[in-house]
mmCIF file as gemmi writes it, N, C-alpha and C atoms, coordinates in Angstrom:
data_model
loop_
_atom_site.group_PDB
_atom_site.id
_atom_site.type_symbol
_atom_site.label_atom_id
_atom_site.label_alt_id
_atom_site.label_comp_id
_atom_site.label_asym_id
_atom_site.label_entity_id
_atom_site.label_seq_id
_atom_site.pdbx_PDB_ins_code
_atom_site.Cartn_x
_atom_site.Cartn_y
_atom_site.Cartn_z
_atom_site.occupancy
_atom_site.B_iso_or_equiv
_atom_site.pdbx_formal_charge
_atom_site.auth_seq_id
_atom_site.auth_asym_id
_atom_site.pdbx_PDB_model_num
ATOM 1 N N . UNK Axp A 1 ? 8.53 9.042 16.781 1 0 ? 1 A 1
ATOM 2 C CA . UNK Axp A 1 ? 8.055 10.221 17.469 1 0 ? 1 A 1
ATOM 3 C C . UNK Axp A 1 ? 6.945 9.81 18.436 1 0 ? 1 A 1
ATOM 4 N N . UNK Axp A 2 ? 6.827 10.619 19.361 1 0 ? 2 A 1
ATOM 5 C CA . UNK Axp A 2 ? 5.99 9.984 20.931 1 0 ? 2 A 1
ATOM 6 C C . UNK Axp A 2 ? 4.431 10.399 20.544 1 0 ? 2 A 1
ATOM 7 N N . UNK Axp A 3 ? 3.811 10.132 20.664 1 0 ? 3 A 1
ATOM 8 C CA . UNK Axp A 3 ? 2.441 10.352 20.168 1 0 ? 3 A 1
ATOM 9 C C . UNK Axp A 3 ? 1.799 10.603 18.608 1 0 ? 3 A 1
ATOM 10 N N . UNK Axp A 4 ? 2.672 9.674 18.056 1 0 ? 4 A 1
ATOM 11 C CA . UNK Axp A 4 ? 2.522 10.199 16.498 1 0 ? 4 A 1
ATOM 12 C C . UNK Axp A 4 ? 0.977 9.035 16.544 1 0 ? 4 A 1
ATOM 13 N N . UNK Axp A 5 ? 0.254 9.493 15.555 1 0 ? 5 A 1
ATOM 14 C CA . UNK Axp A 5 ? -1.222 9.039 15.318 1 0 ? 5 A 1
ATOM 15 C C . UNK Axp A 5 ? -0.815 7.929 13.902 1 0 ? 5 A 1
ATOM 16 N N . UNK Axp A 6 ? -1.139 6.51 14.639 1 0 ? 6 A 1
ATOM 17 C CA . UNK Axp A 6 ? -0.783 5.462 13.802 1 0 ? 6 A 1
ATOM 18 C C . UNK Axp A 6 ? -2.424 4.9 13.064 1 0 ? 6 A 1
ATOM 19 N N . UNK Axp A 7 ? -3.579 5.701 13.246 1 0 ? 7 A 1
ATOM 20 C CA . UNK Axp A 7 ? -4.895 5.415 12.929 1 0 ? 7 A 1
ATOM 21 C C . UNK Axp A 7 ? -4.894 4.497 11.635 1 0 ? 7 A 1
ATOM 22 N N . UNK Axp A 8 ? -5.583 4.019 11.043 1 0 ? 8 A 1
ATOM 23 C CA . UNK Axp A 8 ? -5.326 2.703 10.329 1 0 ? 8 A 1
ATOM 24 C C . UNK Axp A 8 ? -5.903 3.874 8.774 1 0 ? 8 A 1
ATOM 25 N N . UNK Axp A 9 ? -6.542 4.418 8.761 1 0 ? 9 A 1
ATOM 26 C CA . UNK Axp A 9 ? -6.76 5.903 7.854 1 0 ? 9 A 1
ATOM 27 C C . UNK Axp A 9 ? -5.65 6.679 7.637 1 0 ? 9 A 1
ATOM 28 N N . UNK Axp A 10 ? -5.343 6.359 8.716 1 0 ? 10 A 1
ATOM 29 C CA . UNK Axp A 10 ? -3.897 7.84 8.66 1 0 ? 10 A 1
ATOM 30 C C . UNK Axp A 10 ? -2.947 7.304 7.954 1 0 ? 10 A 1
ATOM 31 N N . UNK Axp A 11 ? -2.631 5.679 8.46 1 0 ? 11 A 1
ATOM 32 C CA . UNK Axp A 11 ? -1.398 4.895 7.871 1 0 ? 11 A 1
ATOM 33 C C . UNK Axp A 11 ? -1.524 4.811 6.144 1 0 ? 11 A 1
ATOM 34 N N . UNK Axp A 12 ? -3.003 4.429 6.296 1 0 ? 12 A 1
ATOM 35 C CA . UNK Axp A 12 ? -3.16 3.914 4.131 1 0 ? 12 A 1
ATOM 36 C C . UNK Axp A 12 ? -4.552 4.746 3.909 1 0 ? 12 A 1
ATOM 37 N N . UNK Axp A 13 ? -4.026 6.263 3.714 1 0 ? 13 A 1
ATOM 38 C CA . UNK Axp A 13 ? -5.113 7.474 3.332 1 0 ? 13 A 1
ATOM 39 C C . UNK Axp A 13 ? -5.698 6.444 1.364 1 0 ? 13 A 1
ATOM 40 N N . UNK Axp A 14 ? -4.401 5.923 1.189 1 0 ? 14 A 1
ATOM 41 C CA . UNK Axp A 14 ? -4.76 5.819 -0.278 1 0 ? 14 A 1
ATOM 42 C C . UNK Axp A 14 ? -6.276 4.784 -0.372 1 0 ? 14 A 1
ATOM 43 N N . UNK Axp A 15 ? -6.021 3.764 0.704 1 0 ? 15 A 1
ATOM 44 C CA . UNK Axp A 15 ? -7.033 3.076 0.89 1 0 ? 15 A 1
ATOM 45 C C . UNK Axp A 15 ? -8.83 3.208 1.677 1 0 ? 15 A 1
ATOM 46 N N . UNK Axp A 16 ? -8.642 4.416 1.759 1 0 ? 16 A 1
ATOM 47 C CA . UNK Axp A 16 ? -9.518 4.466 2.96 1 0 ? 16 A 1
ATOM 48 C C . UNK Axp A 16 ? -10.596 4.508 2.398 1 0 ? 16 A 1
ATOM 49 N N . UNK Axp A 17 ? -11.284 4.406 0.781 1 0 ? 17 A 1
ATOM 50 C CA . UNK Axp A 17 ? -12.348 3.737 0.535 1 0 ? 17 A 1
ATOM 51 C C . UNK Axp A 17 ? -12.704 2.304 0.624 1 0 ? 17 A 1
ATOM 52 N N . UNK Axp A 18 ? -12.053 1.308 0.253 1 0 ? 18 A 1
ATOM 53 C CA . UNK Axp A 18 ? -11.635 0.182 0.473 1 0 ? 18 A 1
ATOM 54 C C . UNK Axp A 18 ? -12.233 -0.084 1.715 1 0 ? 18 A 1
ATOM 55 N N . UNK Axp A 19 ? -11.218 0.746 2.866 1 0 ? 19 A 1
ATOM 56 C CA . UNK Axp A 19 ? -11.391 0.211 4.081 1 0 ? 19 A 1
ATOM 57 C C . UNK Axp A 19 ? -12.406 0.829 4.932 1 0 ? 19 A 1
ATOM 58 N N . UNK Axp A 20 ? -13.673 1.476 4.207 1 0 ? 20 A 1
ATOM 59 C CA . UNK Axp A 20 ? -14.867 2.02 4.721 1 0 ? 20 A 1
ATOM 60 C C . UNK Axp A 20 ? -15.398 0.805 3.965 1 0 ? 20 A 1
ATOM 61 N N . UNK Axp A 21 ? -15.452 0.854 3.134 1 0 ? 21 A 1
ATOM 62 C CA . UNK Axp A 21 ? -16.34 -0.185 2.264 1 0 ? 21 A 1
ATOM 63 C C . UNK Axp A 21 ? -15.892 -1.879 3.194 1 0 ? 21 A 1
ATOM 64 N N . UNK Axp A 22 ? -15.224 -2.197 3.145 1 0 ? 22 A 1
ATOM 65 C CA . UNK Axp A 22 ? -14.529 -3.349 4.193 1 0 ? 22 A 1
ATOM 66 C C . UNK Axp A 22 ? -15.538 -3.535 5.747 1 0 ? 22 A 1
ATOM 67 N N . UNK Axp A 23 ? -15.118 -2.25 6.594 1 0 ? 23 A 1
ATOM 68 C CA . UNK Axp A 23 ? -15.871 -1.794 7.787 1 0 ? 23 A 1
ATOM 69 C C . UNK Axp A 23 ? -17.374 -2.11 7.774 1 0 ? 23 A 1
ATOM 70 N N . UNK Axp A 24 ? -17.843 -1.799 6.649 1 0 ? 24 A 1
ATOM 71 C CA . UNK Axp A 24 ? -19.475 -1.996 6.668 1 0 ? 24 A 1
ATOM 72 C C . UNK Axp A 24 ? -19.71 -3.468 6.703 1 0 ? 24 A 1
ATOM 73 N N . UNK Axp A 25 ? -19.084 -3.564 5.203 1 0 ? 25 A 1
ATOM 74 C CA . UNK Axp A 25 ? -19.671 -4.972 4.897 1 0 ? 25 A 1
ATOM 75 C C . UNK Axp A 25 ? -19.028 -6.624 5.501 1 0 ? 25 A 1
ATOM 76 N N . UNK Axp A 26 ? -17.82 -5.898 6.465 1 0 ? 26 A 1
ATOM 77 C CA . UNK Axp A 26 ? -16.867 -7.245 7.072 1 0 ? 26 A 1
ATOM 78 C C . UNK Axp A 26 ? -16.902 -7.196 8.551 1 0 ? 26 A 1
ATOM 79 N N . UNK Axp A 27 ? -17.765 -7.792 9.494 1 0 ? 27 A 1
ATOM 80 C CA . UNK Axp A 27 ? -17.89 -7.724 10.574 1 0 ? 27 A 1
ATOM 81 C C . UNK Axp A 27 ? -16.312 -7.754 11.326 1 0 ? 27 A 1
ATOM 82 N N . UNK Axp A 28 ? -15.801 -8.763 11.305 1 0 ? 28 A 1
ATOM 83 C CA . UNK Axp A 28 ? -14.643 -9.478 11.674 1 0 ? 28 A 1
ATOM 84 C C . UNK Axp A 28 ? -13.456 -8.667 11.242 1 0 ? 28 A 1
ATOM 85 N N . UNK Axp A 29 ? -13.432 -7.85 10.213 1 0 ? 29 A 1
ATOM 86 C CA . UNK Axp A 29 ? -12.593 -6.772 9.536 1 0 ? 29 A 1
ATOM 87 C C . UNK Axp A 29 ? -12.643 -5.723 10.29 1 0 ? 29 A 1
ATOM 88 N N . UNK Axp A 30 ? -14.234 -5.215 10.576 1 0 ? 30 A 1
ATOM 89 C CA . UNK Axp A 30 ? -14.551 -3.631 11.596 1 0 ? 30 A 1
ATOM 90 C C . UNK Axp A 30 ? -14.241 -4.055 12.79 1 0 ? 30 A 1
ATOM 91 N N . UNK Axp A 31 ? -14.378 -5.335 13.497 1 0 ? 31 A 1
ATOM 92 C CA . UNK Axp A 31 ? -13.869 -5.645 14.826 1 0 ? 31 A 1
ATOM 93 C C . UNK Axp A 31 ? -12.81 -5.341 15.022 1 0 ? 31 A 1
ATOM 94 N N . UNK Axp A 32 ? -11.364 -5.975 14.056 1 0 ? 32 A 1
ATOM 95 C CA . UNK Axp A 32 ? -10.146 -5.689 14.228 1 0 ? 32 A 1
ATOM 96 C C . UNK Axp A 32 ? -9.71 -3.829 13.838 1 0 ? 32 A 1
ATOM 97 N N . UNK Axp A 33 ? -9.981 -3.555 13.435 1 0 ? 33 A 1
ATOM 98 C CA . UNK Axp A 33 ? -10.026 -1.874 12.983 1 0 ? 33 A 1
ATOM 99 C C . UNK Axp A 33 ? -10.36 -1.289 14.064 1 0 ? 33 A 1
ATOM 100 N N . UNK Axp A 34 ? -11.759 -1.447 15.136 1 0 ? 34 A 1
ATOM 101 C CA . UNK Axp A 34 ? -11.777 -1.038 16.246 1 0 ? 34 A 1
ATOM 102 C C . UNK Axp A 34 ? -10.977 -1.324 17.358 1 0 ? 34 A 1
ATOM 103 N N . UNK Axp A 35 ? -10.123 -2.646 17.113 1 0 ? 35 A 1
ATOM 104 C CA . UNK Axp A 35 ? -9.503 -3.126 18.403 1 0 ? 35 A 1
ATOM 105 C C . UNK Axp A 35 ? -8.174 -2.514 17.9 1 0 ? 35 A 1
ATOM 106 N N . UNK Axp A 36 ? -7.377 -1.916 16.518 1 0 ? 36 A 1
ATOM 107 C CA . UNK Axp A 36 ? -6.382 -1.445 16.361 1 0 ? 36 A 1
ATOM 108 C C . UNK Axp A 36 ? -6.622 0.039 16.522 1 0 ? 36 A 1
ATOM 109 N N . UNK Axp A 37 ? -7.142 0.511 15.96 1 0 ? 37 A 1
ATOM 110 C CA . UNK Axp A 37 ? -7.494 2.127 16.295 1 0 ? 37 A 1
ATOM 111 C C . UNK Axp A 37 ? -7.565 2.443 17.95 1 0 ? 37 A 1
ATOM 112 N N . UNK Axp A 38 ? -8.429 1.336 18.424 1 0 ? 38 A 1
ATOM 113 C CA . UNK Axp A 38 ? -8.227 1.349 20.078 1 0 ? 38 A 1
ATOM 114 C C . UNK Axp A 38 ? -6.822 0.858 20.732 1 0 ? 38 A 1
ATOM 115 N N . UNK Axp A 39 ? -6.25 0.204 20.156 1 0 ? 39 A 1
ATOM 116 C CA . UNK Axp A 39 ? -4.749 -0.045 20.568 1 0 ? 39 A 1
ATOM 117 C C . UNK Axp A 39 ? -3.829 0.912 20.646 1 0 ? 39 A 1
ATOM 118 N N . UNK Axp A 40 ? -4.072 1.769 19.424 1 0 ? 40 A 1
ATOM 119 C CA . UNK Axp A 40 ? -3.156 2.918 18.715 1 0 ? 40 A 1
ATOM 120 C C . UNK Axp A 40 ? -3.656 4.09 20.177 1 0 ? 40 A 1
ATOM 121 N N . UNK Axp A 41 ? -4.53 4.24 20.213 1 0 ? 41 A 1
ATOM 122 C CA . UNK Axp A 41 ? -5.178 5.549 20.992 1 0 ? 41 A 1
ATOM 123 C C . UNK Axp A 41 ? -4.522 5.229 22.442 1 0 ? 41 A 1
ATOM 124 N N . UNK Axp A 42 ? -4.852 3.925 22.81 1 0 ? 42 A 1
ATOM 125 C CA . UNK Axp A 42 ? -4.047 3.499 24.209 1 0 ? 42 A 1
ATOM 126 C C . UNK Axp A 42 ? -2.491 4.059 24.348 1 0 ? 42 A 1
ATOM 127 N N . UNK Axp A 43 ? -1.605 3.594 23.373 1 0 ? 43 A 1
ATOM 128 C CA . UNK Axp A 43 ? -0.104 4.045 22.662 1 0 ? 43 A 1
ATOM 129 C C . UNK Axp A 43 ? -0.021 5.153 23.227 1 0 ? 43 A 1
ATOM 130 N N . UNK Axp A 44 ? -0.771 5.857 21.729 1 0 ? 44 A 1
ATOM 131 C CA . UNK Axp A 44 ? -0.425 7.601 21.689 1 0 ? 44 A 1
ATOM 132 C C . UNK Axp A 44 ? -0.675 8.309 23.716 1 0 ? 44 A 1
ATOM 133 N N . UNK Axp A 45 ? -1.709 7.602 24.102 1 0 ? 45 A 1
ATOM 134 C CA . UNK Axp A 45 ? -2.115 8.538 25.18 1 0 ? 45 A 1
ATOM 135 C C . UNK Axp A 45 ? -1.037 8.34 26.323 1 0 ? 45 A 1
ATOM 136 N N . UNK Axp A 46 ? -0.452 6.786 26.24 1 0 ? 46 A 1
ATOM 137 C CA . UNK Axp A 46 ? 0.927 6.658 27.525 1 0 ? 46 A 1
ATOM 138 C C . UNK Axp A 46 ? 1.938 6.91 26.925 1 0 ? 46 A 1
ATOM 139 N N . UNK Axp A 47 ? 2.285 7.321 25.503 1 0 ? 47 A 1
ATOM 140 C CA . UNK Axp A 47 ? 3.328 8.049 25.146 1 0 ? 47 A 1
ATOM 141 C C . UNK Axp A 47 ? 3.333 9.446 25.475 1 0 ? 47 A 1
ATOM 142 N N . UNK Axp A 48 ? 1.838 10.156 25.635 1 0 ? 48 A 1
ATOM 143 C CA . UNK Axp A 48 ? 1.766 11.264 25.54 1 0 ? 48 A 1
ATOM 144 C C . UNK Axp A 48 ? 2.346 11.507 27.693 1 0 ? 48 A 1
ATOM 145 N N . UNK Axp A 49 ? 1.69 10.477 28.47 1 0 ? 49 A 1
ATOM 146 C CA . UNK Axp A 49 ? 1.766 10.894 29.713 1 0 ? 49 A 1
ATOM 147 C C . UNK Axp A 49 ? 3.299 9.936 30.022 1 0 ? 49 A 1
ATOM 148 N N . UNK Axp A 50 ? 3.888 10.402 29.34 1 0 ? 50 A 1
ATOM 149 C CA . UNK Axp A 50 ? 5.372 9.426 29.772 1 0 ? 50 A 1
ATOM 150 C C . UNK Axp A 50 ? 5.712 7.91 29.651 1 0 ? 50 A 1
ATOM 151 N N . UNK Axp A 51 ? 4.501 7.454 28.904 1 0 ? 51 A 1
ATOM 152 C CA . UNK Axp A 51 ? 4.777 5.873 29.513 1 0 ? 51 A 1
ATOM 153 C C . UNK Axp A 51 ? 4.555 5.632 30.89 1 0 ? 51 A 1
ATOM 154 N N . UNK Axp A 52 ? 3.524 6.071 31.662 1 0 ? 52 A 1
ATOM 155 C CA . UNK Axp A 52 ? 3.766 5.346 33.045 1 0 ? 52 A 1
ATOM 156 C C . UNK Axp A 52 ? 3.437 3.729 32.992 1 0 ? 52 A 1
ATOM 157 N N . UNK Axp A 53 ? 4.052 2.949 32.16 1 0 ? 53 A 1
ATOM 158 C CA . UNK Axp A 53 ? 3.58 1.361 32.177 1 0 ? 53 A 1
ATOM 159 C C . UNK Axp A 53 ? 5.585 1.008 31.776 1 0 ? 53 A 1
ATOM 160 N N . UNK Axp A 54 ? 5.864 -0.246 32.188 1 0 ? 54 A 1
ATOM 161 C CA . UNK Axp A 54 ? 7.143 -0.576 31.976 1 0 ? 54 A 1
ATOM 162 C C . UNK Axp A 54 ? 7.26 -0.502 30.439 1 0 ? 54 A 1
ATOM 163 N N . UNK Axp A 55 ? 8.78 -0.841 29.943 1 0 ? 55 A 1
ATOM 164 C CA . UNK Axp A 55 ? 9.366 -1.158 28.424 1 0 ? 55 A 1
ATOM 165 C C . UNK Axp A 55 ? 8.352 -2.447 27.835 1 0 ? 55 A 1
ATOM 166 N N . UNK Axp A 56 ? 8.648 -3.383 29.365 1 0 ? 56 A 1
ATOM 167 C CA . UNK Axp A 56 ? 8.053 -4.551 27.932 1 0 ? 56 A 1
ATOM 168 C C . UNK Axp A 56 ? 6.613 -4.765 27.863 1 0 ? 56 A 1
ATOM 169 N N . UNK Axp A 57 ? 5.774 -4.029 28.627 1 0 ? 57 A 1
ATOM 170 C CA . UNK Axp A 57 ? 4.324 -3.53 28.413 1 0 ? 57 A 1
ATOM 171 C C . UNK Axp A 57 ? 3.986 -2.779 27.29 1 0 ? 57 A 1
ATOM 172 N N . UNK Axp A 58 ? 4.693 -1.795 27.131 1 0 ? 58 A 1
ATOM 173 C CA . UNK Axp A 58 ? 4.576 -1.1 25.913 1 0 ? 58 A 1
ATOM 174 C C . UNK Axp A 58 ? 4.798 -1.823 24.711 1 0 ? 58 A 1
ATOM 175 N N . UNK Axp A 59 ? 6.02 -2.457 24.833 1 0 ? 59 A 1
ATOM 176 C CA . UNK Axp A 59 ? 6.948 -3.228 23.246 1 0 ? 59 A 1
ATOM 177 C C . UNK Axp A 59 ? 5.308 -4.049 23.301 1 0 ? 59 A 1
ATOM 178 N N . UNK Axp A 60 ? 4.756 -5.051 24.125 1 0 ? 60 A 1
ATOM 179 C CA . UNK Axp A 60 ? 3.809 -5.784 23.864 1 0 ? 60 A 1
ATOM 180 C C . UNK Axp A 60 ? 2.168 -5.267 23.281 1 0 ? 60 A 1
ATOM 181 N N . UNK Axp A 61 ? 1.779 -4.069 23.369 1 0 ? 61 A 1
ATOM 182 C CA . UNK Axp A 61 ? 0.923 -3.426 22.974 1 0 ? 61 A 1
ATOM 183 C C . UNK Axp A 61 ? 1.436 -2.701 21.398 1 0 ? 61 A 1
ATOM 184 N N . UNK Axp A 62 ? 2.603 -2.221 21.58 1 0 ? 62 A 1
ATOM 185 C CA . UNK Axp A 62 ? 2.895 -2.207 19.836 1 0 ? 62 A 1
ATOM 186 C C . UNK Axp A 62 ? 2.885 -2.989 19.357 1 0 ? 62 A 1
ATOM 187 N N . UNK Axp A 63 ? 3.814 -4.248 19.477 1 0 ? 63 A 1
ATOM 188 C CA . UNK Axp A 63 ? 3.417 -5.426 18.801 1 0 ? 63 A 1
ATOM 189 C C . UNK Axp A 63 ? 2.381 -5.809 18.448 1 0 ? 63 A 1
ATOM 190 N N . UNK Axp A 64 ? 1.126 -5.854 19.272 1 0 ? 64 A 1
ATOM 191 C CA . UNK Axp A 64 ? 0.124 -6.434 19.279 1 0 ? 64 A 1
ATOM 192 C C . UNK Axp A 64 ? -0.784 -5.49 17.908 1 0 ? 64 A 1
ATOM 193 N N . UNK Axp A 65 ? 0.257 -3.864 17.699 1 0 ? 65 A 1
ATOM 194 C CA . UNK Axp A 65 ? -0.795 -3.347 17.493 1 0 ? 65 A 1
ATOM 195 C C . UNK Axp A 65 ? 0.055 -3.154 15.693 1 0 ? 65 A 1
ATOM 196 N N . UNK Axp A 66 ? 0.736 -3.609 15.723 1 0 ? 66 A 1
ATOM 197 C CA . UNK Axp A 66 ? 1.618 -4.033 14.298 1 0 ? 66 A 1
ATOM 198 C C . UNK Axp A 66 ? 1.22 -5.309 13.773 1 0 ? 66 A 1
ATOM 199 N N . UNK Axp A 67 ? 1.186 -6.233 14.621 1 0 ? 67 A 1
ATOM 200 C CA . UNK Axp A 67 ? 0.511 -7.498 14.094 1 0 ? 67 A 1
ATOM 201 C C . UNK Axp A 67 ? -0.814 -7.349 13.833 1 0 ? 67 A 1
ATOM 202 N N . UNK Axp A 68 ? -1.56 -6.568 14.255 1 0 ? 68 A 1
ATOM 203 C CA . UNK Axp A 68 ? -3.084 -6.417 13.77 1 0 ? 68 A 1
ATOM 204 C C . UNK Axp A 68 ? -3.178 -5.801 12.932 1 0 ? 68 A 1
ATOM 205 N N . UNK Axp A 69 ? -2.714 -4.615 12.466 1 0 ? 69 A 1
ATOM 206 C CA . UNK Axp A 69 ? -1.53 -3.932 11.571 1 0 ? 69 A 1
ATOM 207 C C . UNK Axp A 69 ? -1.466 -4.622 10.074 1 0 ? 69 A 1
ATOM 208 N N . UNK Axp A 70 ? -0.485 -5.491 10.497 1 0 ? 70 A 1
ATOM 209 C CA . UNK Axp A 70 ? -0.249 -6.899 9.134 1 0 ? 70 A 1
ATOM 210 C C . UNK Axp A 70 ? -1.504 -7.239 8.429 1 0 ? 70 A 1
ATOM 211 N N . UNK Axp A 71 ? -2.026 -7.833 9.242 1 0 ? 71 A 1
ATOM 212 C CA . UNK Axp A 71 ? -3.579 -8.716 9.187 1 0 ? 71 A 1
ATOM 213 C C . UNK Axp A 71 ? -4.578 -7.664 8.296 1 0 ? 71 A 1
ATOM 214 N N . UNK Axp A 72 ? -4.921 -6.619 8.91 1 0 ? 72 A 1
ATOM 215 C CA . UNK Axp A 72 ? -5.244 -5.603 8.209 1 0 ? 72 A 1
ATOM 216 C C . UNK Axp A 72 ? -5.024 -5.449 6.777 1 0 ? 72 A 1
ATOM 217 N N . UNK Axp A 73 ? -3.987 -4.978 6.791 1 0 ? 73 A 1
ATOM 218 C CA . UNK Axp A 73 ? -3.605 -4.549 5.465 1 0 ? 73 A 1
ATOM 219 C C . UNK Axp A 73 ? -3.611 -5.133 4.037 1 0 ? 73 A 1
ATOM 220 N N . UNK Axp A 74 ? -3.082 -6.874 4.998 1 0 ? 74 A 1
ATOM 221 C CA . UNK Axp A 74 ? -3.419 -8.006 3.842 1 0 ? 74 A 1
ATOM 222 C C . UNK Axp A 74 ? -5.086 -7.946 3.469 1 0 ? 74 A 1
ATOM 223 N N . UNK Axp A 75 ? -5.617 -7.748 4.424 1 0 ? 75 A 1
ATOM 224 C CA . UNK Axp A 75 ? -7.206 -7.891 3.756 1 0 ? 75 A 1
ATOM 225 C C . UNK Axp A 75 ? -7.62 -6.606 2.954 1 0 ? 75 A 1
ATOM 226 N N . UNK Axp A 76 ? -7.183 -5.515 3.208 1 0 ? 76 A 1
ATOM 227 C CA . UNK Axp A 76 ? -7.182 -3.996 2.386 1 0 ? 76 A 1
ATOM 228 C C . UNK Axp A 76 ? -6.474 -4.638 1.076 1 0 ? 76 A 1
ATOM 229 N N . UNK Axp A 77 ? -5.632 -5.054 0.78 1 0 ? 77 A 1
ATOM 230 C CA . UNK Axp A 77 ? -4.868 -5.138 -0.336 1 0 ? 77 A 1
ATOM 231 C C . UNK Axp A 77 ? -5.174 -6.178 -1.241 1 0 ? 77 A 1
ATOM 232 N N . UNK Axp A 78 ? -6.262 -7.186 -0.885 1 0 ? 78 A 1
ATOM 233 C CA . UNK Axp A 78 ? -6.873 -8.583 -1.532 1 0 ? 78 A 1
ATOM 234 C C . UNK Axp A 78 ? -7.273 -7.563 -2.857 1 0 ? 78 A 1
């Protein structure tokens, strides 16, 4: 769905003490959380205005924002 909200809270509500507690105390953890939450928001907003950027601009910013995604989660789940 075109603007669905992929927020890293939204994705793992179950975790989201964890990953406040993480945010504070993991510099390098809150960096990537800001650069995915900011990835996600980029997404949602050229999904929302049509995509004015090509296919493989987009595929490369999801990716980017699934692989940070991964990384994430493994450290939520230690």
């Amino acid at each position: 769905m075109l603007g669905e909200n992929h927020s890293l809270l939204h994705e793992f509500p179950e975790h989201g003490e964890v990953i406040h507690q993480l945010t504070k105390s993991d510099m390098s953890f809150a960096n990537d959380v800001k650069e995915y939450n900011s990835l996600d928001k980029e997404i949602r907003v050229l999904e929302l205005r049509g995509a004015p950027i090509d296919d493989a601009e987009m595929n490369k910013l999801k990716h980017s924002r699934a692989v940070l995604k991964d990384s994430l989660y493994q450290r939520i789940s230690k």
